[in-house]
Backbone as ProteinMPNN parsed JSONL, in Angstrom:
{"seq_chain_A": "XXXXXXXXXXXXXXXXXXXXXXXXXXXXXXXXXXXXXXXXXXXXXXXXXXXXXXXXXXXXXXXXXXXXXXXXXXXXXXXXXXXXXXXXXXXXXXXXXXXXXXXXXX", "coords_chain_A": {"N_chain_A": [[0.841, -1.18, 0.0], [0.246, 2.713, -1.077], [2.182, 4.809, 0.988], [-0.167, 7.699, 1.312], [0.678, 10.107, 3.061], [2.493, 11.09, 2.778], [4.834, 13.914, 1.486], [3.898, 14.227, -2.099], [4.794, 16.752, -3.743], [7.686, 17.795, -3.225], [10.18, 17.029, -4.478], [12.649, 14.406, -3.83], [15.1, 14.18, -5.665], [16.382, 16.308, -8.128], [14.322, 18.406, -9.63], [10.974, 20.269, -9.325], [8.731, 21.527, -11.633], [6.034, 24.201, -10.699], [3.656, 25.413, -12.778], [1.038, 27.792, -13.139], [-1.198, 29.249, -15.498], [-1.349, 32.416, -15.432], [-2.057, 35.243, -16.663], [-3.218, 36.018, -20.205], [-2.506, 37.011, -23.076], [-3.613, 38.34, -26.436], [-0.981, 37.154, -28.268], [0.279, 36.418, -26.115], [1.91, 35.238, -23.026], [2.096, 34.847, -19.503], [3.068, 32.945, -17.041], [3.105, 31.917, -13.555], [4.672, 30.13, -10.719], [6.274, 27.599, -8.802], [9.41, 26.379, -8.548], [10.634, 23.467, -7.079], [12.762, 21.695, -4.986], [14.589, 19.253, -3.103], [15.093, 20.933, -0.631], [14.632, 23.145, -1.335], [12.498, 26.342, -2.563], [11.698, 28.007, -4.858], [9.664, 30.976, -5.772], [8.677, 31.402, -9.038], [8.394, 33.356, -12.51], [7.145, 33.088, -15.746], [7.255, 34.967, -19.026], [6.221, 34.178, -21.92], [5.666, 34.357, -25.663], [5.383, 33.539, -28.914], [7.281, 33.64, -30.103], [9.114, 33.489, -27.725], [10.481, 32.883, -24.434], [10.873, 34.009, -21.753], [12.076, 33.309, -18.293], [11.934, 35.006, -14.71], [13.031, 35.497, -11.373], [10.67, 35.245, -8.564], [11.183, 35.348, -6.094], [13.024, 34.584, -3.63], [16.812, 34.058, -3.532], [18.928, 34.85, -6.485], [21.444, 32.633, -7.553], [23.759, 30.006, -8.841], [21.886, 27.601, -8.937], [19.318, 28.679, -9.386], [19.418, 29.858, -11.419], [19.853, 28.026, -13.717], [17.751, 26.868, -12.74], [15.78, 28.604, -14.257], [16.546, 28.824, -16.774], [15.372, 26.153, -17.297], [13.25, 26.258, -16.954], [12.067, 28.509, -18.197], [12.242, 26.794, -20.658], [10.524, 24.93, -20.617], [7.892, 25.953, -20.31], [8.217, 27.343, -22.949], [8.266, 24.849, -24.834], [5.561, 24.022, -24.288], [3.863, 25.884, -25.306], [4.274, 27.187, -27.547], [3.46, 26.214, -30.433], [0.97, 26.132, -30.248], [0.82, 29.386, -29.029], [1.497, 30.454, -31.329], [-0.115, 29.785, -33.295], [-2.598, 30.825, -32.407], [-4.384, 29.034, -30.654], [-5.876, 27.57, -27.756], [-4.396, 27.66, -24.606], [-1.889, 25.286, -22.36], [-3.162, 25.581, -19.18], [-2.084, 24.605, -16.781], [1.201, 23.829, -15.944], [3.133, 20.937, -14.982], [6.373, 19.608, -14.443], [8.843, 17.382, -13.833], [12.611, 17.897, -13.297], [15.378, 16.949, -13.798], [18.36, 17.85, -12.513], [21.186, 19.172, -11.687], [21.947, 20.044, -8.453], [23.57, 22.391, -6.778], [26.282, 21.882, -4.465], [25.394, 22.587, -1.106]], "CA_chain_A": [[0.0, 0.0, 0.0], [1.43, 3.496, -0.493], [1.759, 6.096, 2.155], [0.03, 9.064, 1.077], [0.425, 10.733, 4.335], [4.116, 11.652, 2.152], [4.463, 14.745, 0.758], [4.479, 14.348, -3.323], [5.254, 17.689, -4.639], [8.932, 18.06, -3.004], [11.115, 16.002, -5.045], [14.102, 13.928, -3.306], [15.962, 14.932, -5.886], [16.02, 17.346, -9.063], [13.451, 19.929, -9.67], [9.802, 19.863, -9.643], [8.424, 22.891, -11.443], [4.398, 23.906, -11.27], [2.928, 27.096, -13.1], [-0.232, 27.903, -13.562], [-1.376, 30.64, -16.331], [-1.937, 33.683, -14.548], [-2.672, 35.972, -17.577], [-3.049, 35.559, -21.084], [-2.909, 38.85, -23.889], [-2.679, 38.332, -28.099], [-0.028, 35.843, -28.605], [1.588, 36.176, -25.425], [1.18, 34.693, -22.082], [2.678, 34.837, -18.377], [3.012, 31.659, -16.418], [3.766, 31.713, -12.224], [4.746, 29.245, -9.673], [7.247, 27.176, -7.83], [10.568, 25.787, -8.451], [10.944, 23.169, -6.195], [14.392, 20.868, -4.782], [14.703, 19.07, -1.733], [15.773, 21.387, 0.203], [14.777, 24.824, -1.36], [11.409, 26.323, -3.247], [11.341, 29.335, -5.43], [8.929, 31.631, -6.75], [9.242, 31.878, -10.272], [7.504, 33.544, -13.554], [7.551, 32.884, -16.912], [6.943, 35.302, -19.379], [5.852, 33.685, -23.371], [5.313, 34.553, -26.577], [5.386, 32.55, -29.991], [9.067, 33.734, -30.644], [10.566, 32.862, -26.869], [10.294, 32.457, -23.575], [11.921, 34.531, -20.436], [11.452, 33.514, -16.93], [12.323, 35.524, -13.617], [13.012, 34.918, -9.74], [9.685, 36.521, -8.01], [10.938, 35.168, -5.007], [14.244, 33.56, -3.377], [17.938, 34.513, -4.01], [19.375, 34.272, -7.499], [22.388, 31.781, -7.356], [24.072, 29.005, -10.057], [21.057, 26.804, -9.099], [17.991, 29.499, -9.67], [19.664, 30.246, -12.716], [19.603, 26.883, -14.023], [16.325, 26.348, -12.764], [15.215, 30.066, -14.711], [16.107, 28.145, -18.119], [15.125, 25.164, -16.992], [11.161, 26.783, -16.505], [11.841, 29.016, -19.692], [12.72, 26.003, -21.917], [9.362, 23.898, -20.662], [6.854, 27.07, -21.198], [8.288, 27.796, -24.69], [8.091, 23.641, -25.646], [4.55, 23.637, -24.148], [2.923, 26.771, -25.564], [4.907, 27.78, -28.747], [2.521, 25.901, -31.558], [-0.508, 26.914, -29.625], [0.314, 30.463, -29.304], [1.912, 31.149, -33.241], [-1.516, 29.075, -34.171], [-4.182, 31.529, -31.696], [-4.92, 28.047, -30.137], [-5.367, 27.41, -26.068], [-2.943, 27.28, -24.375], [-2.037, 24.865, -21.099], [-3.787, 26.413, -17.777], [-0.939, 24.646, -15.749], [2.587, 23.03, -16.645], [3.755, 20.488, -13.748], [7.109, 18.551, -14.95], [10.051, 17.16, -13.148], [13.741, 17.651, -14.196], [16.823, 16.017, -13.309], [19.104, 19.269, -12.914], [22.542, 18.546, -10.822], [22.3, 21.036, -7.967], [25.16, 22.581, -6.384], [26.144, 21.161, -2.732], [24.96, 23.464, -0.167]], "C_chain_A": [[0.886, 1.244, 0.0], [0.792, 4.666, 0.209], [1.683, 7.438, 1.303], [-0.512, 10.109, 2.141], [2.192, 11.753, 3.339], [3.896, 12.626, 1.315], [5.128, 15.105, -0.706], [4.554, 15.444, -4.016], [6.708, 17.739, -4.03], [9.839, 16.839, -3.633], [12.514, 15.313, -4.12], [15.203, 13.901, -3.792], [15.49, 15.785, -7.066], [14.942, 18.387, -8.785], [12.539, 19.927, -10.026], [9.668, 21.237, -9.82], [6.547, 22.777, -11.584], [4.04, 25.379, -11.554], [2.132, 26.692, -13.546], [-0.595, 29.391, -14.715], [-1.988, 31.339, -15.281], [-2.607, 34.932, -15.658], [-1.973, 35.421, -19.248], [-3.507, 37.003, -22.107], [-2.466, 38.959, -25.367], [-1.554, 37.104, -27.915], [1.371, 36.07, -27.348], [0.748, 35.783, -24.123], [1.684, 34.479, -20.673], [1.934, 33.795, -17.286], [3.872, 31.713, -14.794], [3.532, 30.667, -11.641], [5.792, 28.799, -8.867], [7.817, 26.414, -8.546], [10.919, 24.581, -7.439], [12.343, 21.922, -5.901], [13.401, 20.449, -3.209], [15.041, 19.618, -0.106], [15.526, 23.261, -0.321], [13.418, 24.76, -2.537], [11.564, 27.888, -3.376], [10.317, 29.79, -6.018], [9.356, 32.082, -8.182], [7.95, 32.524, -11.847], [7.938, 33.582, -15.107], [6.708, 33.637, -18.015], [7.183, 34.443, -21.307], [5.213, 34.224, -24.304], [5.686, 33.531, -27.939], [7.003, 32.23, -30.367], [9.613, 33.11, -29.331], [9.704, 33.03, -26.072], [11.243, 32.869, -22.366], [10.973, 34.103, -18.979], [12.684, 34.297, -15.793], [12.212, 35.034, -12.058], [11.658, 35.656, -9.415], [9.91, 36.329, -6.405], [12.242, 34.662, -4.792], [15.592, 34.522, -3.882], [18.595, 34.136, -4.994], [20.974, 33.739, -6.91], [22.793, 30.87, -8.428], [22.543, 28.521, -10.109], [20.006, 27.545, -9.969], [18.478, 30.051, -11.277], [19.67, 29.146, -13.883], [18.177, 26.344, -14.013], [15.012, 27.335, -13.543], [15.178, 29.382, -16.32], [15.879, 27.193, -18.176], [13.08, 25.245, -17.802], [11.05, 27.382, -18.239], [10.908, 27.737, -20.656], [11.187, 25.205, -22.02], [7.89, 24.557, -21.263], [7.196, 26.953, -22.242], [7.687, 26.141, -25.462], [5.97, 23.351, -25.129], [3.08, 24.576, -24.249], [3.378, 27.689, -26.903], [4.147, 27.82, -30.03], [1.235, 26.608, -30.834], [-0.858, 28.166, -29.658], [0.917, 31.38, -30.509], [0.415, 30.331, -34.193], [-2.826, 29.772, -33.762], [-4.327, 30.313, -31.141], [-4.422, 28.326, -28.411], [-3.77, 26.773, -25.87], [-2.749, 26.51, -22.738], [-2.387, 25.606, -20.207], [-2.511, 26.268, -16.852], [0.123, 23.566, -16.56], [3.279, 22.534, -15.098], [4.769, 19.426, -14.545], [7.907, 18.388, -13.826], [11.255, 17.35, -14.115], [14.8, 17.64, -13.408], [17.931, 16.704, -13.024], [19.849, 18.848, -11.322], [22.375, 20.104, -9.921], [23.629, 21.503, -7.011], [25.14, 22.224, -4.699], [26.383, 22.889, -2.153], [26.546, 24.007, 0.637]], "O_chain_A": [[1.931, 1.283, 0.65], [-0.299, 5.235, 0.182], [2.591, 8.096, 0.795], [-1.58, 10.72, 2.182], [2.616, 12.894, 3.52], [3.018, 12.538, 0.457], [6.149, 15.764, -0.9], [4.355, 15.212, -5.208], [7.252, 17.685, -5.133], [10.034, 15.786, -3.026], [13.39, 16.132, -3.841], [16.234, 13.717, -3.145], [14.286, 16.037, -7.113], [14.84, 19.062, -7.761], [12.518, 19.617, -11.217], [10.046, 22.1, -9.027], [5.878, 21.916, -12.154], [4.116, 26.313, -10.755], [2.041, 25.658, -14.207], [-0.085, 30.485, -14.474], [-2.862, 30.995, -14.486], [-3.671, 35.465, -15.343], [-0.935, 34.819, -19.522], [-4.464, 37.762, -21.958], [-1.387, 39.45, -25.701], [-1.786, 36.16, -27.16], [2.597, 35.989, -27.424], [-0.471, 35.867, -23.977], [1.704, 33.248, -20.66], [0.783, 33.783, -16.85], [5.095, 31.576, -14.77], [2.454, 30.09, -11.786], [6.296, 29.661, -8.147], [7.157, 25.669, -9.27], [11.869, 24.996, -6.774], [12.768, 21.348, -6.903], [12.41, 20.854, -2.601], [15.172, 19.081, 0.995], [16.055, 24.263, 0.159], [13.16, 23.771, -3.224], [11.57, 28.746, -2.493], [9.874, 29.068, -6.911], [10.2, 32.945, -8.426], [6.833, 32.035, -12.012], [8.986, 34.082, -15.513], [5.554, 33.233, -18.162], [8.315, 34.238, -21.745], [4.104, 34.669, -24.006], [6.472, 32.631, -27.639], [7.645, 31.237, -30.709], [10.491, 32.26, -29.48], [8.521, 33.257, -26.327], [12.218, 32.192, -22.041], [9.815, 34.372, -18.658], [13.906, 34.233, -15.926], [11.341, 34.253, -11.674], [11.497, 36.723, -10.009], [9.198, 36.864, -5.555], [12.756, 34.219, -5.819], [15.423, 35.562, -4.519], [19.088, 33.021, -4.821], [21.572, 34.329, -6.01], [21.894, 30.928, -9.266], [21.867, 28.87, -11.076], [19.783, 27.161, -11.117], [17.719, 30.596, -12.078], [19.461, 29.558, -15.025], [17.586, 25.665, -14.854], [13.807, 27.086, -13.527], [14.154, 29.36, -17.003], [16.088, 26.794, -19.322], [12.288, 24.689, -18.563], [10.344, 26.969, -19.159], [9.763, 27.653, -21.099], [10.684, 24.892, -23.099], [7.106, 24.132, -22.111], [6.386, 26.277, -22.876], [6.889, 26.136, -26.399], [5.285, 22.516, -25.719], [1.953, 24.412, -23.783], [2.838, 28.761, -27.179], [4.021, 28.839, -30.708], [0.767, 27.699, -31.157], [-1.97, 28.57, -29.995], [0.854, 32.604, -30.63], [0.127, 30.386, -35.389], [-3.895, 29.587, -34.344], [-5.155, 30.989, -30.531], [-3.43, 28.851, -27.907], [-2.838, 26.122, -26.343], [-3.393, 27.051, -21.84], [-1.824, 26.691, -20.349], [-1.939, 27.203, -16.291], [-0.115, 22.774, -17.473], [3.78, 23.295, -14.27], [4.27, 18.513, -15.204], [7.761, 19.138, -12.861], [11.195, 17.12, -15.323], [14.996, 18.345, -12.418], [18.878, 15.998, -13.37], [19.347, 18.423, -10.282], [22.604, 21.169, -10.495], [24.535, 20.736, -6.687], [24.181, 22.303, -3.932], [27.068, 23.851, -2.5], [26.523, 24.824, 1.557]]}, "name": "protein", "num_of_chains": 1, "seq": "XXXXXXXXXXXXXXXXXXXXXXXXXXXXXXXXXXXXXXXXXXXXXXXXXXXXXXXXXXXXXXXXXXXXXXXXXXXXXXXXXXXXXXXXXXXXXXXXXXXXXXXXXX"}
């Protein structure tokens, strides 16, 4: 049986990210949420359009990791809203992935 008394959004290792669309305007679209590690959880936002994809800290201290984890977030918005918004088509509400990203020892 498994224990879900355990808490599955904090990963044991790599980087769980979850954004939700927060606004959406013409062919562009801004995506916030959390960064998360074992041991550390950032606020982050991701701004999209058809051409690219910038995200920012909204929260936490930039460092190697948060910078890693900034094109990390980019790279998943742009692959999961690029055709959708150069086509006018919806676009995901929320984007929850995991990724495998080597963080630096504390």
């Amino acid at each position: 049986m498994q224990d879900v008394s355990k808490d599955t959004s904090t990963p044991e290792h790599g980087v769980r990210f979850e954004l939700t669309l927060a606004s959406q305007a013409g062919d562009g679209a801004t995506y916030r949420g959390l960064a998360r590690s074992s041991g550390r959880t950032v606020s982050i936002a991701v701004e999209a359009t058809a051409a690219r994809a910038d995200a920012r800290l909204e929260s936490g201290e930039p460092d190697a990791d948060t910078a890693a984890w900034l094109k990390a977030a980019a790279a998943l918005v742009r692959a999961a809203t690029k055709a959708e918004l150069a086509a006018g088509q919806p676009i995901p509400r929320k984007i929850v992935r995991w990724r495998e990203l080597r963080l630096l020892p504390s």
